[in-house]
ZALOPA-267505 format. One record per residue (C-alpha): residue in one letter; x, y, z. Coordinates in steps of 0.05 Angstrom, whole numbers. Example, Ala and Ser with C-alpha at 12.3 -4.5 7.8 and 13.67 -1.06 7.14 Angstrom:
BEGIN
+-------+--------+--------+--------+
! gutor !      X !      Y !      Z !
+-------+--------+--------+--------+
!     a !    246 !    -90 !    156 !
!     s !    273 !    -21 !    143 !
+-------+--------+--------+--------+
This chain:
BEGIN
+-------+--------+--------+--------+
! gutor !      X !      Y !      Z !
+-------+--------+--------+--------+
!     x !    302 !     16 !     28 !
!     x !    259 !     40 !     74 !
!     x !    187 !     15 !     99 !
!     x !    131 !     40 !    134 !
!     x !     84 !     -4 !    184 !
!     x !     34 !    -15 !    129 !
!     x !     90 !    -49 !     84 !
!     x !     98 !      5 !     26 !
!     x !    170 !     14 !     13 !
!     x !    191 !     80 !     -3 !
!     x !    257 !    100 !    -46 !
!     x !    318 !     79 !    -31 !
!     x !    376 !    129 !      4 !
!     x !    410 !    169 !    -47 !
!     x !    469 !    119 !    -17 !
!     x !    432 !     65 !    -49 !
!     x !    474 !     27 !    -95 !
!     x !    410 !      2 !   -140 !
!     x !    412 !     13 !   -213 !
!     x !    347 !    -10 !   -239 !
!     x !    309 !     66 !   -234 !
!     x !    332 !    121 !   -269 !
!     x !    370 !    170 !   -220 !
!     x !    317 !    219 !   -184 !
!     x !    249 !    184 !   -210 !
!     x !    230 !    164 !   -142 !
!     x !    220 !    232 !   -108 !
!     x !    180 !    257 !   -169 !
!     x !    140 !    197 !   -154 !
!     x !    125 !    207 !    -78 !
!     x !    110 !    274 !    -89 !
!     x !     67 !    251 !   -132 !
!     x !     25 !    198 !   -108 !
!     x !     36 !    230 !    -37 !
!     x !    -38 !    266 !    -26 !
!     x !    -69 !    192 !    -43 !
!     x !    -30 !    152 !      4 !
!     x !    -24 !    203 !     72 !
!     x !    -75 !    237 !    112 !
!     x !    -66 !    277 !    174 !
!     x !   -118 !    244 !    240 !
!     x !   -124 !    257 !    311 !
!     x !    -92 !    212 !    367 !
!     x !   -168 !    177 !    369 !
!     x !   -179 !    169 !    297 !
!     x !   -109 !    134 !    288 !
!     x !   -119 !    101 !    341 !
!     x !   -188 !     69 !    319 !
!     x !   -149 !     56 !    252 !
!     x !   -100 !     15 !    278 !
!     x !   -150 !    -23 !    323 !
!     x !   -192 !    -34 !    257 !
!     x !   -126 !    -60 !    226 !
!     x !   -111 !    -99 !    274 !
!     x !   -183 !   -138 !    283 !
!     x !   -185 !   -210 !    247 !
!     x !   -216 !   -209 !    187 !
!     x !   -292 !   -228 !    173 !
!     x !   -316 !   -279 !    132 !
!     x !   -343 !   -244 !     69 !
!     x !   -394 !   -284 !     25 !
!     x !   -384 !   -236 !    -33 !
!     x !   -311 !   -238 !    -41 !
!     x !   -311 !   -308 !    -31 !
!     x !   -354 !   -316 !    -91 !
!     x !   -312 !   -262 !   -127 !
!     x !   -245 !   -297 !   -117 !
!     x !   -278 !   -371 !   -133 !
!     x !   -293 !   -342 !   -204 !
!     x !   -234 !   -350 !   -259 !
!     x !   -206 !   -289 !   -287 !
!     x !   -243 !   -254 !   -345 !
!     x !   -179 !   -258 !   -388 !
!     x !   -172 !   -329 !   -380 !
!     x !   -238 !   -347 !   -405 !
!     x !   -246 !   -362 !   -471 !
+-------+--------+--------+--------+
């Protein structure tokens, strides 16, 4: 299988020897979700994308407080 630097695994090779996916649903797939998942950026812009990656993250009050909630299903 392969994976990209952001960690989404694509298909496996056709030599794959997996048997949990129906034979040729994968393509399909891609081709599918393919517009949502890659864009096309100058040198610069990918550049300031993977700096912005690449930052540490910031303390966010708001998803703090969403996180410390319980989950609406288990309420009840």
């Amino acid at each position: 299988m392969h994976s990209d630097r952001f960690g989404l695994a694509s298909c496996p090779d056709a030599a794959s020897t997996e048997m949990d996916r129906p034979q040729g649903a994968c393509e399909p797939a891609n081709r599918t979700i393919l517009d949502q998942r890659t864009f096309q950026v100058s040198g610069d812009q990918y550049q300031a994308l993977l700096d912005l990656l690449d930052r540490p993250a910031r303390d966010n009050p708001g998803l703090s407080d969403l996180f410390s909630r319980p989950d609406p299903w288990e309420l009840g």
